[in-house]
C-alpha positions as CSV (number, residue, x, y, z in Angstrom):
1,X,11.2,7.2,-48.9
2,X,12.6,3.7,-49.4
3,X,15.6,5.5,-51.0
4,X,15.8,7.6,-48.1
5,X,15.8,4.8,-45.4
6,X,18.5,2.4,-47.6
7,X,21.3,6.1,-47.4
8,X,19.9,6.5,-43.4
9,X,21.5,3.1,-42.9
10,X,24.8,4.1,-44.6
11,X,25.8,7.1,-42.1
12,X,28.9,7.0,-40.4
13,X,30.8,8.7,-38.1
14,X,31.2,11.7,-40.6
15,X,27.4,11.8,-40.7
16,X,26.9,12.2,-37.1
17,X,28.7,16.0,-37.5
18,X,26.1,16.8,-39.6
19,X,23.6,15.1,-37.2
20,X,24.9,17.4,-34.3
21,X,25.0,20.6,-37.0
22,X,21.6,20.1,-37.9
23,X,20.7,19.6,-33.7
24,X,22.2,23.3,-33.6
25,X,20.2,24.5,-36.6
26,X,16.8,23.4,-35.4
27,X,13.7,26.3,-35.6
28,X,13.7,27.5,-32.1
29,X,17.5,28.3,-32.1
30,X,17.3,30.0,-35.4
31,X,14.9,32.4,-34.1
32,X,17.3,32.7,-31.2
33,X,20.5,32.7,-32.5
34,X,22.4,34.7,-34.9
35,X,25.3,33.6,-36.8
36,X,28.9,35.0,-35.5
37,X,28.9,38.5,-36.6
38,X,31.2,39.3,-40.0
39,X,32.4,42.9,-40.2
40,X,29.6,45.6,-40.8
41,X,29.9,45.7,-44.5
42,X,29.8,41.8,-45.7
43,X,26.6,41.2,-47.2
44,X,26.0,38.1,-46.3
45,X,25.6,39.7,-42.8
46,X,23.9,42.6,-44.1
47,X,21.0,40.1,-45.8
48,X,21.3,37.5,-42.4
49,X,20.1,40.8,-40.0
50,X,17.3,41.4,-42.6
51,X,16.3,37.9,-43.2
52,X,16.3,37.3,-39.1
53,X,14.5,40.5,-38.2
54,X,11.7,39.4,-41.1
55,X,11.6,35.8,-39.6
56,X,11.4,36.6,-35.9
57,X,8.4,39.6,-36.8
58,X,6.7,36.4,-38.7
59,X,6.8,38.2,-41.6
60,X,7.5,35.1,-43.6
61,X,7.4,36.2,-47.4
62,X,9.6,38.5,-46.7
63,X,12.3,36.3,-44.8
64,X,11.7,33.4,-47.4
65,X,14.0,34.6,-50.7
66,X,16.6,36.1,-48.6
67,X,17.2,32.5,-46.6
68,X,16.4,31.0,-50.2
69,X,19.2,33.1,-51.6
70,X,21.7,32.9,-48.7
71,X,21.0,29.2,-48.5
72,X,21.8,28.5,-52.3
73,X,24.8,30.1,-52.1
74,X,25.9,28.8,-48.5
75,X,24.5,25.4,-48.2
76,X,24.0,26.3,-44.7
77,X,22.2,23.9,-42.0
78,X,20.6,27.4,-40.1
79,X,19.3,28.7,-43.6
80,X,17.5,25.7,-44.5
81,X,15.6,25.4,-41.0
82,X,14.7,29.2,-41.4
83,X,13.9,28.2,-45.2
84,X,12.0,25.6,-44.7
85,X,10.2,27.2,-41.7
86,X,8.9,30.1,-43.7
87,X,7.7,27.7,-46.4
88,X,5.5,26.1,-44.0
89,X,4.2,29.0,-42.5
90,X,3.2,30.3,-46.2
91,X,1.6,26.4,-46.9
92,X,3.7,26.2,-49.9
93,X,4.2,22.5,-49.0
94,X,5.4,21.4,-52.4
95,X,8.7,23.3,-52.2
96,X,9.3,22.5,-48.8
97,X,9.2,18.8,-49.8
98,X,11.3,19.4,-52.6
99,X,13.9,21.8,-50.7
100,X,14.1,19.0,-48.1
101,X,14.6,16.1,-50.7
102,X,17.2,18.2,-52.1
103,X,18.9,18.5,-48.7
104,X,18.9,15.4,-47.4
105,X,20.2,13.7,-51.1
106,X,23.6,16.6,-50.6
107,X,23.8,16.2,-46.9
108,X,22.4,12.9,-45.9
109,X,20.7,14.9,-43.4
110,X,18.2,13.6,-40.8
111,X,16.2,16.7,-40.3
112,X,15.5,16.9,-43.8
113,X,14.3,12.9,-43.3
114,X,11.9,13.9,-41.0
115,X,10.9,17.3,-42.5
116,X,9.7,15.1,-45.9
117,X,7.4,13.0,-43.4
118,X,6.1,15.9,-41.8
119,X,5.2,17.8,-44.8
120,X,2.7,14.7,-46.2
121,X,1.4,15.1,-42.3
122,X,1.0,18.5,-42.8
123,X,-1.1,17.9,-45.8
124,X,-3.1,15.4,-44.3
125,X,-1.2,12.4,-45.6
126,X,-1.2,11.0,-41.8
127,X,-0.9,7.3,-42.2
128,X,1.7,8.2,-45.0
129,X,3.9,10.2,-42.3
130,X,3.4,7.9,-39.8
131,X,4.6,4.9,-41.8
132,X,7.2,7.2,-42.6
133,X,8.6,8.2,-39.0
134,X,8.4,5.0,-37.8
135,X,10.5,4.0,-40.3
136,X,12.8,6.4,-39.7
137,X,13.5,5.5,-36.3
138,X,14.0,1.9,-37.0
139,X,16.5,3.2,-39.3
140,X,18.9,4.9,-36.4
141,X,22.0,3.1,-35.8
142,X,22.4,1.7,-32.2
143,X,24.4,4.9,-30.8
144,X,23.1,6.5,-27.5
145,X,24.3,10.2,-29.1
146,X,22.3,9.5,-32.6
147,X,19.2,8.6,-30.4
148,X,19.3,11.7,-28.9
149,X,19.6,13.3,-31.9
150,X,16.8,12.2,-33.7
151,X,14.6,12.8,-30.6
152,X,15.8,16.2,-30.3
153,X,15.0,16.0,-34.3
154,X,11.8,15.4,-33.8
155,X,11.3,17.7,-31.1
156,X,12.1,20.7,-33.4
157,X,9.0,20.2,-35.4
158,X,6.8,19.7,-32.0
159,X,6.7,16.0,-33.1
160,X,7.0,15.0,-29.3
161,X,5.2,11.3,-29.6
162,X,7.6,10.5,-32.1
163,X,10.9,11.5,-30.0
164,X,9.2,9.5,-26.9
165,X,8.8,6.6,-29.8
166,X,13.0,7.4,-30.5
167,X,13.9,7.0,-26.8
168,X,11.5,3.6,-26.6
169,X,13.4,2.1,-29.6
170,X,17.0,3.6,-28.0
171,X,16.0,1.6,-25.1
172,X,15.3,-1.1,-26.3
173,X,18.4,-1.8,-28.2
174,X,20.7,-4.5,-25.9
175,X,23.9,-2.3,-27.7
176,X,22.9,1.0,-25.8
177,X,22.1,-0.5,-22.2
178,X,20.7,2.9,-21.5
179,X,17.0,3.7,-20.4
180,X,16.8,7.4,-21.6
181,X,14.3,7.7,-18.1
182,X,15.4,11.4,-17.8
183,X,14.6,11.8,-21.8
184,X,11.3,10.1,-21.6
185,X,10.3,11.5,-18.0
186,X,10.3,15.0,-20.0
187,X,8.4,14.0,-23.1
188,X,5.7,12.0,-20.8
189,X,5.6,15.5,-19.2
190,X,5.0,17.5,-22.2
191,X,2.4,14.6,-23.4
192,X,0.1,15.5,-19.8
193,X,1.1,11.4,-19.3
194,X,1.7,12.0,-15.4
195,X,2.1,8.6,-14.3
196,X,4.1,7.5,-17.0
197,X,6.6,10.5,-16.2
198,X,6.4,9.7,-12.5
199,X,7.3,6.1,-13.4
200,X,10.4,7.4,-15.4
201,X,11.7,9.6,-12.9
202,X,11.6,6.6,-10.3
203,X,13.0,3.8,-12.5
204,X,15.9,6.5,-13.1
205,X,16.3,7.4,-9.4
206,X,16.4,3.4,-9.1
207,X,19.7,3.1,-11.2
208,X,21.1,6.8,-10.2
209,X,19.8,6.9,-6.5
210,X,22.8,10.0,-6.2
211,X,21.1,11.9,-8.2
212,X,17.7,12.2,-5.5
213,X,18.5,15.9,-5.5
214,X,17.9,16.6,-8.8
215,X,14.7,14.6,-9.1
216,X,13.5,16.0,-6.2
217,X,14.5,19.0,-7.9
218,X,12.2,17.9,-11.1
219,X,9.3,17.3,-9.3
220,X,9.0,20.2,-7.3
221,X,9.4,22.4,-10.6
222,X,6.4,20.5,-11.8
223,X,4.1,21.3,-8.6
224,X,4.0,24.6,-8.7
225,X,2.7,24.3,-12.3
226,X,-0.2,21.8,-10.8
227,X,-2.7,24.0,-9.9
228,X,-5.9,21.6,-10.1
229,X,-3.4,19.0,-8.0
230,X,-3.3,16.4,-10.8
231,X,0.0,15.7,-10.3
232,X,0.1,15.6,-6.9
233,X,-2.3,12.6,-5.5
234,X,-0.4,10.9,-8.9
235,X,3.6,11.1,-7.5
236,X,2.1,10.8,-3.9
237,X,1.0,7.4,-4.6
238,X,3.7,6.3,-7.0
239,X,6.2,7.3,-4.8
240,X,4.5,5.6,-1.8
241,X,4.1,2.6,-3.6
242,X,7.9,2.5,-5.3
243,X,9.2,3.4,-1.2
244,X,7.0,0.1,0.2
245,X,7.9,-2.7,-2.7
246,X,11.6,-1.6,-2.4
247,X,12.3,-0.9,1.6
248,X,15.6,-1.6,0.7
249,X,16.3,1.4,-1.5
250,X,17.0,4.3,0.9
251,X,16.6,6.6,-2.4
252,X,13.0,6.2,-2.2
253,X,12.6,6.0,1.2
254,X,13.9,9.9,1.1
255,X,12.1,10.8,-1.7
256,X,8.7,9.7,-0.1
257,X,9.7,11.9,3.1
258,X,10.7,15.0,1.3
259,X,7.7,14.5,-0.9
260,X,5.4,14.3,2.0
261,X,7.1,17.0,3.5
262,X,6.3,19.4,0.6
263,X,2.8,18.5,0.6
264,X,1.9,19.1,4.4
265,X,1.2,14.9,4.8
266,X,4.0,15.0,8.6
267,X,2.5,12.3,10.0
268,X,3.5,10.1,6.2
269,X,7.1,11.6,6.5
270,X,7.3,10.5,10.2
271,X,5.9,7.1,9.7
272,X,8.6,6.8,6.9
273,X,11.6,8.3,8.7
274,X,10.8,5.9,11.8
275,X,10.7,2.9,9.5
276,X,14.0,3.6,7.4
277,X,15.4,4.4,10.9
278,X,14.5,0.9,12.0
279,X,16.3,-0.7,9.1
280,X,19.2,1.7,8.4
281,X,19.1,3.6,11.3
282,X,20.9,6.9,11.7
283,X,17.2,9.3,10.8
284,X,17.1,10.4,14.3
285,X,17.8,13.8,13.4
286,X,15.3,13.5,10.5
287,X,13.0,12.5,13.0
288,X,13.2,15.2,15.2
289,X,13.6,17.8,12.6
290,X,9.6,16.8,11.5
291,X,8.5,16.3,15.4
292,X,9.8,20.6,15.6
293,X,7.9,21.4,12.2
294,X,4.9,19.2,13.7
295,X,4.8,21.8,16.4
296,X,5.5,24.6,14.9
297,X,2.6,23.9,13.0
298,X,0.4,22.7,15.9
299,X,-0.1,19.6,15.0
300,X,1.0,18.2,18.2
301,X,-0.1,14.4,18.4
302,X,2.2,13.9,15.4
303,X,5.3,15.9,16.9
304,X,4.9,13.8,20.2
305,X,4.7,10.6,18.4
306,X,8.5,11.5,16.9
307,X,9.4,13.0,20.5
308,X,7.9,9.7,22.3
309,X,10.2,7.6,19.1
310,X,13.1,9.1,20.2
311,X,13.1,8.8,23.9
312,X,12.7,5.2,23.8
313,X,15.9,4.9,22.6
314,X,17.1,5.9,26.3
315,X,19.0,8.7,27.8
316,X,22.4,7.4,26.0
317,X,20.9,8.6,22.8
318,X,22.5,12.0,21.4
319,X,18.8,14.1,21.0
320,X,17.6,13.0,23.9
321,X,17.8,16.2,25.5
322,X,16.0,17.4,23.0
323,X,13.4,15.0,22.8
324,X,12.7,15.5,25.9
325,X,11.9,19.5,25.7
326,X,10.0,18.9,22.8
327,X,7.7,16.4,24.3
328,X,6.7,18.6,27.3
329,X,5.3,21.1,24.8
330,X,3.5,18.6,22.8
331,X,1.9,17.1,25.8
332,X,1.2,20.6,27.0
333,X,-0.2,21.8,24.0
334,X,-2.3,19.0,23.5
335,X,-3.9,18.9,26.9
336,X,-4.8,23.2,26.8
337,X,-6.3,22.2,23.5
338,X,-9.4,20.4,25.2
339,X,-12.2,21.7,25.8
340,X,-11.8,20.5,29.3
341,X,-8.2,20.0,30.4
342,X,-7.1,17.4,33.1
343,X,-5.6,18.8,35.9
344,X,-4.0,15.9,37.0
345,X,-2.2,15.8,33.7
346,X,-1.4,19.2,33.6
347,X,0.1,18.5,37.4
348,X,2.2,15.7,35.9
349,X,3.5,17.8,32.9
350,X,4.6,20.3,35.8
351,X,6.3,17.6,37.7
352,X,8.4,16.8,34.8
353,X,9.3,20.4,34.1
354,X,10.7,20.5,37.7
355,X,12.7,17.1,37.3
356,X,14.3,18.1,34.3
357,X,15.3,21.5,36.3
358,X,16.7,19.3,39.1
359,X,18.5,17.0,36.6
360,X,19.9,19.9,34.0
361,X,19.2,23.2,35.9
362,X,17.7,26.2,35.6
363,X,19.3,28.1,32.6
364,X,20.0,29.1,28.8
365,X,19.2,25.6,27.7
366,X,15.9,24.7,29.7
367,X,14.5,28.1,30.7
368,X,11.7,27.7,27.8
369,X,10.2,25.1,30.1
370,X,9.3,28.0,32.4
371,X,6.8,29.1,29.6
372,X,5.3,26.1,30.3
373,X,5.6,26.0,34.4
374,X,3.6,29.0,34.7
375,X,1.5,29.0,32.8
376,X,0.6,25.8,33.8
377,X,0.8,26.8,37.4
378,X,-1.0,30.4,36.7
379,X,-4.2,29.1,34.5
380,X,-4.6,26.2,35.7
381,X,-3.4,25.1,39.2
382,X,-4.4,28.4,41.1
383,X,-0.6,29.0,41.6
384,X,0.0,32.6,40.0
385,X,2.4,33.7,42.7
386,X,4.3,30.7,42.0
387,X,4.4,31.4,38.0
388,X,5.3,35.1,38.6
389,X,8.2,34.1,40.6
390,X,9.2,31.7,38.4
391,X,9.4,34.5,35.6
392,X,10.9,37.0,36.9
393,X,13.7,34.1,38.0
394,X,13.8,33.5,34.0
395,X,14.2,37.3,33.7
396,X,17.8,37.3,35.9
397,X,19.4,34.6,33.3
398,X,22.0,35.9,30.8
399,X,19.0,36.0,27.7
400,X,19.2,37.7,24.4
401,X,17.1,40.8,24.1
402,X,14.8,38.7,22.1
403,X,14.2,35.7,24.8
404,X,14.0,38.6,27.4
405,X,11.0,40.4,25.6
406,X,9.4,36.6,25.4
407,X,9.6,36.2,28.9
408,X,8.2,39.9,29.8
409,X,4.9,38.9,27.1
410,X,4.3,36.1,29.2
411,X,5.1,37.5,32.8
412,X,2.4,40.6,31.7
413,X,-0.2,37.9,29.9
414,X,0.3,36.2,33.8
415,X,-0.2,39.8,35.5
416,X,-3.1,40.8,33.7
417,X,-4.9,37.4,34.3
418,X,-4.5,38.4,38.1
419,X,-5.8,41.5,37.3
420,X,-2.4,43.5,38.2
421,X,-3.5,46.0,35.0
422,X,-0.6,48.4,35.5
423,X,2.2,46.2,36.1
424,X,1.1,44.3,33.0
425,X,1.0,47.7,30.8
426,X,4.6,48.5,31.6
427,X,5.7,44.9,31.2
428,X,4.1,45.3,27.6
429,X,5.2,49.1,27.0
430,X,8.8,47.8,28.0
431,X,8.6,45.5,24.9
432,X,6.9,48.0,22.7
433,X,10.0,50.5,23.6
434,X,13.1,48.1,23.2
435,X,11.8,46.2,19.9
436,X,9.5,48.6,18.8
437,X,10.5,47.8,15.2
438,X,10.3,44.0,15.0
439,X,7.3,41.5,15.6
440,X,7.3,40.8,18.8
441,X,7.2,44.9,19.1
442,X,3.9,44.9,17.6
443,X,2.5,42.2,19.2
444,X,3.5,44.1,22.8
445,X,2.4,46.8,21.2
446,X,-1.2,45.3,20.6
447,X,-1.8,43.3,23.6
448,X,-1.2,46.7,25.6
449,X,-3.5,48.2,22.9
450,X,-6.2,45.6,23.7
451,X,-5.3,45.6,27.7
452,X,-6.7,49.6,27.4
453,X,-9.8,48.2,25.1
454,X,-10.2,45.8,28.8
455,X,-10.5,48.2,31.3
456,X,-12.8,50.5,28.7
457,X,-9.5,53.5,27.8
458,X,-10.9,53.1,23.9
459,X,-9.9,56.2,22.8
460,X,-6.3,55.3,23.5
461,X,-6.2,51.6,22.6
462,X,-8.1,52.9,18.9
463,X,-4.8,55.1,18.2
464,X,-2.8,52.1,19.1
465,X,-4.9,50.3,16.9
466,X,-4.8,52.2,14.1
467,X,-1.1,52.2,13.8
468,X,-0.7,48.6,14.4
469,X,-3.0,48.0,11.0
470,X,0.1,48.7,9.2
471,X,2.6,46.2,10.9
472,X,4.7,44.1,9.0
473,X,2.5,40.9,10.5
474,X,-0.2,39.9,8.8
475,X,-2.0,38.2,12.1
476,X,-0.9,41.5,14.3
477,X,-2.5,43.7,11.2
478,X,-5.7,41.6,10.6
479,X,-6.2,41.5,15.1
480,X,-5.6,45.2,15.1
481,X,-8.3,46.0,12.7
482,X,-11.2,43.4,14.2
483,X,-10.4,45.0,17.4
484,X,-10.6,48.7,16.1
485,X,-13.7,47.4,13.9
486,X,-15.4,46.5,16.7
487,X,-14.6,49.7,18.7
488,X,-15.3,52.1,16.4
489,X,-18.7,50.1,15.3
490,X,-19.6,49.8,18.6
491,X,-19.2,53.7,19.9
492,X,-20.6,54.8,16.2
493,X,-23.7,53.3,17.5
494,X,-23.8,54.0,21.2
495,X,-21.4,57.2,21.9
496,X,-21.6,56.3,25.8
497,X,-19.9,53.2,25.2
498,X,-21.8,51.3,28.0
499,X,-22.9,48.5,26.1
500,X,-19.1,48.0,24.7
501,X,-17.6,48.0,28.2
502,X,-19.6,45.2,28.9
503,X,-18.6,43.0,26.0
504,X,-15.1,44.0,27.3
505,X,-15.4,43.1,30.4
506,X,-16.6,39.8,29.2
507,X,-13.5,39.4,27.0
508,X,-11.8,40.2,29.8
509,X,-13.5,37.6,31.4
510,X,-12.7,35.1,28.9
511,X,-8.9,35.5,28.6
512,X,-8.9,35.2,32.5
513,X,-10.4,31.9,31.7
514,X,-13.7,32.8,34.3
515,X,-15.9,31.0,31.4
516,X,-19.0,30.8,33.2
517,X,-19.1,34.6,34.2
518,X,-17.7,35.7,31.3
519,X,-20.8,33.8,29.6
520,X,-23.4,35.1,32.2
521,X,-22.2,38.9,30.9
522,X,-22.8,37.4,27.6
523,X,-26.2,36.6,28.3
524,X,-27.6,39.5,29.7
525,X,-26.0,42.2,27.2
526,X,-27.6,39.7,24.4
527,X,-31.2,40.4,26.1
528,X,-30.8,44.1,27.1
529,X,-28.1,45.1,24.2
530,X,-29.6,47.7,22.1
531,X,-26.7,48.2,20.0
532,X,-27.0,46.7,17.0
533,X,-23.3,46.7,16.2
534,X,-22.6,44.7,19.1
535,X,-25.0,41.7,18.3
536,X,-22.8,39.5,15.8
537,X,-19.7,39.6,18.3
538,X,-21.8,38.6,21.3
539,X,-23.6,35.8,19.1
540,X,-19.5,34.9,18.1
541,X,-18.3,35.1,21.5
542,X,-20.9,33.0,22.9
543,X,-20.0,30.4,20.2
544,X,-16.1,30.6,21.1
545,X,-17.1,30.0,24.6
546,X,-19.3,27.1,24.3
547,X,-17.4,25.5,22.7
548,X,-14.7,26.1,24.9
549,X,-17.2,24.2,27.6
550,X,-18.0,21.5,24.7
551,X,-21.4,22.5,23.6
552,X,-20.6,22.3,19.7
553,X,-24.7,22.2,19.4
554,X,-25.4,25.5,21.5
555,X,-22.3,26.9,19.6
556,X,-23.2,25.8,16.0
557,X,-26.9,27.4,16.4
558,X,-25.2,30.8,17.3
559,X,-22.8,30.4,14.3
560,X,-25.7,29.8,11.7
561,X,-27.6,32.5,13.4
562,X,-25.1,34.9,13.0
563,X,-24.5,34.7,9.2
564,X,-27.9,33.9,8.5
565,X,-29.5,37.0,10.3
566,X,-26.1,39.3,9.4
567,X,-25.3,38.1,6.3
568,X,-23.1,41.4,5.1
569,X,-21.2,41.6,8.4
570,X,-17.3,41.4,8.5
571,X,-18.1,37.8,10.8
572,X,-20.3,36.4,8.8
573,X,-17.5,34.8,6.8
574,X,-15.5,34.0,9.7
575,X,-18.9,32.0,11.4
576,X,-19.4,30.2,8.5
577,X,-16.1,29.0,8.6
578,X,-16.4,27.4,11.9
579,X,-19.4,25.9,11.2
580,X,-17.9,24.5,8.4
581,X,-15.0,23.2,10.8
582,X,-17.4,21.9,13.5
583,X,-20.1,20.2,10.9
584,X,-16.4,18.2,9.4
585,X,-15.7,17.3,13.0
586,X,-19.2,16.1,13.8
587,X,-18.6,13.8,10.4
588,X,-20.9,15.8,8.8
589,X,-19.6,16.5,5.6
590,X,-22.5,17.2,3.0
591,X,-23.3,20.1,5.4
592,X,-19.6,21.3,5.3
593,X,-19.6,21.4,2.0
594,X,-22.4,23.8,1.1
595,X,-20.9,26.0,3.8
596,X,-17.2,25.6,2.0
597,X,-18.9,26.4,-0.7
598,X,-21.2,29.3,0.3
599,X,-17.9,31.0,1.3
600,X,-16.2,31.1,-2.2
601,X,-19.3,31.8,-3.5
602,X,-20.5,35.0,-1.5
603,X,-17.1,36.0,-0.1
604,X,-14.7,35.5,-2.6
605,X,-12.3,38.0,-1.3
606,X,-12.4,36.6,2.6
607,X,-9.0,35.4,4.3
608,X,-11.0,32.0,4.9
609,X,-11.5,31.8,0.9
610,X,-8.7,29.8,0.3
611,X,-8.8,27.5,2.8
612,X,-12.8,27.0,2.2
613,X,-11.6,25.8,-1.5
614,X,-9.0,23.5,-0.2
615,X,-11.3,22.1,2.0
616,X,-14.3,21.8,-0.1
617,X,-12.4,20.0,-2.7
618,X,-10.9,17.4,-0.4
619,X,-14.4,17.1,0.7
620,X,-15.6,16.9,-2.8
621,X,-13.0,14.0,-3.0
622,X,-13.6,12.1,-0.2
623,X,-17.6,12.6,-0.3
624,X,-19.2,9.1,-2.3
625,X,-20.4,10.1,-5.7
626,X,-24.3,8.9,-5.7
């Protein structure tokens, strides 16, 4: 070996061909890559084809004499890989040491270096090898390309420690003044050393902050291969840490916002975009693009906190318009979220939909503000004349046939709360007719469907039903068959269909927002209902409606009553659920657990499965360890 280091040191610039030669030659592209293709009848190509269809079928005994053959005659770098290869594969150890001493003493080359360490590794000679390898890398002369080289060497042979060990050394060298962070970043990845590798990927990005794209790029590769989340609470913090000792750095700063982004954390992207805002400034667009997401996704305190960001920076400021739309919604949508709303909020909310009418007007640009208005003034304020009109005003502006069907939904939601049934049915039918083939067709489609269920036409809101289970919409799908569940389990059981015009009527009830008589139906058909069927969606709806009025102990009895006493219903799954949900809330969280848990456990196949797991392992997480 000492021989081998002393002509290691000697290599020159005629070495480091064979260096790259031998980087083309390794194992993995030999089983990959065939040699350019001499005409049909050369031999050499004839034996190559045989030798590579042996290799690749592992058939090693019968690859090994032709490469040994083609190789003595060729002195080819591809037939000693594929030689050498097979040898190993047969354990015939001794003539793969001596074919690579013979290779490297003809070729100086480094493969061969390496392929005499591995072989004593291989035969169980590990302190040997490793005295060997290190040796070998201490050996490299200081050149960024032979570094890579021998890593890549190293690689070949699955030696992975050893090529991170190459790029530590490269490093190291003052000559190089490279960090190989890319190089390593991989190796650390391939070694399960997550830290490390999120350490690499940021001191990179530190030196390279242009190239943010492609470690963001990197990193989200590498999350969709985290399945237990390892990785994820590991680049979280790293990257929250790198983005608060550097505020500086802008590079992290972004990272730590798209990062968040990915993982669901808005109100962390937020913080972050408001407070490289304050020092760089120019995020406001950043800003408001995560207050929309925040609402689309209904987490509405953290979209108003961007919205309420934005708007202190005055009307001179160019989203301030926008801003401004944005906050209505998440103040509205907050406030209807409560159990009990304030009116005089709700009144103020309406005052400021007004002003911005007065200041901008009443068109393309603010109309979506009339959502708000009515319903506002419809379901709340005892104004439904007022919301109508309102509408049917939106209805005259010049609207996409898209925006028009919007405003219809909403006009026939308002219609049927005032118990105009038939106006409401052709509002919805009108929807169903024009955009019978996209979403908001369905859902027309399904709240006329459900407007029949109402007023007790079953028979003709089940067919509606029963083609709606195949819409596109998963949520449309999944509504349409509780609905048709329930009516079909309901009549199966009583054919007169008394006891389910009741419960409908007490739907009705609810979506009118009369709580209290909708509960009193509730009540009574829970004492004189004889129809079995019916009894875990009364004990559901009674739960929905309590808590509606805040009384998350009356509802949470019903819950556990329901899937304790009906186990094998549909609900039962869906109860446990919330009282998962409301036990969380009430910081209850050992009790939340087991009913996480029960879920996976006994309904493995529910659409609240997933969710239950993500929850219960947060939980898990968060939950002291005695």
């Amino acid at each position: 070996m000492q021989k081998v280091i002393k002509q290691l040191g000697r290599l020159s610039g005629f070495v480091l061909l064979f260096f790259l030669f031998t980087l083309m030659g390794s194992t993995a592209m030999a089983q990959q890559i065939s040699p350019v293709r001499p005409p049909a009848q050369d031999q050499r190509y004839v034996d190559e084809q045989l030798a590579w269809s042996f290799f690749n079928n592992r058939q090693w005994d019968k690859a090994l004499p032709i490469f040994e053959r083609l190789y003595q005659k060729y002195q080819a770098t591809q037939y000693y890989t594929s030689l050498f290869e097979c040898m190993i594969q047969l354990m015939q150890y001794d003539d793969a040491s001596r074919l690579a001493r013979k290779a490297f003493k003809n070729q100086n080359n480094f493969q061969a270096a390496i392929d005499l360490a591995y072989v004593k590794q291989l035969k169980g000679q590990i302190q040997e090898a490793n005295a060997d390898y290190s040796k070998l890398i201490r050996s490299i002369p200081p050149d960024r390309n032979l570094i890579m080289i021998a890593a890549n060497s190293f690689r070949t042979r699955g030696l992975n420690e050893q090529a991170l060990e190459t790029y530590v050394y490269g490093a190291s060298l003052p000559e190089i003044n490279y960090d190989f962070s890319l190089e390593k970043a991989f190796l650390y990845q391939l070694t399960g050393d997550y830290p490390a590798m999120m350490d690499a990927y940021l001191r990179f990005l530190a030196t390279n902050p242009e190239q943010i794209e492609m470690v963001k790029s990197r990193i989200q590769s590498l999350s969709y291969m985290d399945v237990d989340n390892n990785l994820g609470q590991i680049a979280r913090e790293k990257i929250l840490q790198k983005a608060q000792q550097n505020p500086d750095r802008a590079a992290f700063g972004e990272l730590l916002i798209w990062y968040s982004l990915q993982e669901k954390d808005y109100a962390m992207a937020l913080i972050q975009a408001k407070a490289m805002d304050r020092r760089f400034g120019d995020m406001e667009r950043t800003i408001l693009d995560i207050s929309e997401i925040c609402l689309n996704n209904d987490i509405s305190e953290t979209a108003l906190d961007g919205y309420t960001y934005l708007l202190q920076k005055g009307r001179s400021g160019l989203l301030f318009r926008e801003a401004e739309l944005g906050s209505i919604q998440a103040r509205y949508r907050i406030e209807t979220s409560r159990a009990n709303p304030q009116l005089p909020l709700l009144s103020r909310i309406a005052n400021d939909v007004n002003q911005i009418f007065e200041l901008s007007g009443f068109n393309t640009s603010t109309y979506r503000l009339a959502f708000i208005q009515a319903s506002i003034e419809a379901y709340y304020l005892n104004q439904a004349p007022e919301a109508i009109a309102l509408l049917q005003k939106t209805l005259q502006l010049p609207l996409s046939p898209l925006n028009l069907a919007e405003v219809k939904m909403q006009l026939a939601d308002i219609l049927l709360f005032t118990d105009d049934v038939w106006e409401a049915t052709l509002l919805y039918s009108q929807v169903d007719k024009a955009l019978k083939n996209e979403p908001i067709g369905h859902e027309a489609r399904f709240r006329n469907a459900r407007l029949r269920y109402f007023i007790g036409e079953f028979s003709w809101a089940q067919t509606q039903l029963d083609v709606l289970k195949a819409a596109t919409s998963k949520l449309i799908a999944n509504d349409a068959l509780q609905l048709s569940l329930l009516i079909s389990d309901a009549l199966a059981e009583d054919s007169t269909g008394l006891s389910l015009r009741a419960f409908a009527r007490a739907d009705l009830l609810t979506f009118q927002k009369n709580i209290p008589a909708a509960l009193h139906f509730l009540d009574s058909l829970s004492i004189n209902c004889r129809n079995n069927a019916l009894k875990p969606h009364i004990l559901l709806k009674q739960a929905e409606l309590l808590l509606l009025q805040g009384q998350s102990t009356e509802a949470e009895q019903l819950l556990v009553q329901l899937f304790t006493s009906f186990p094998e219903h549909y609900l039962a799954d869906d109860a446990l659920y919330r009282s998962a949900l409301l036990n969380e809330e009430k910081h209850e969280p050992e009790i939340a657990l087991k009913r996480y848990e029960w879920i996976i456990e006994k309904y493995p196949s529910s659409v609240f499965s997933v969710r239950a797991r993500q929850k219960f392992r947060q939980l898990r997480n968060d939950i002291p360890q005695s």
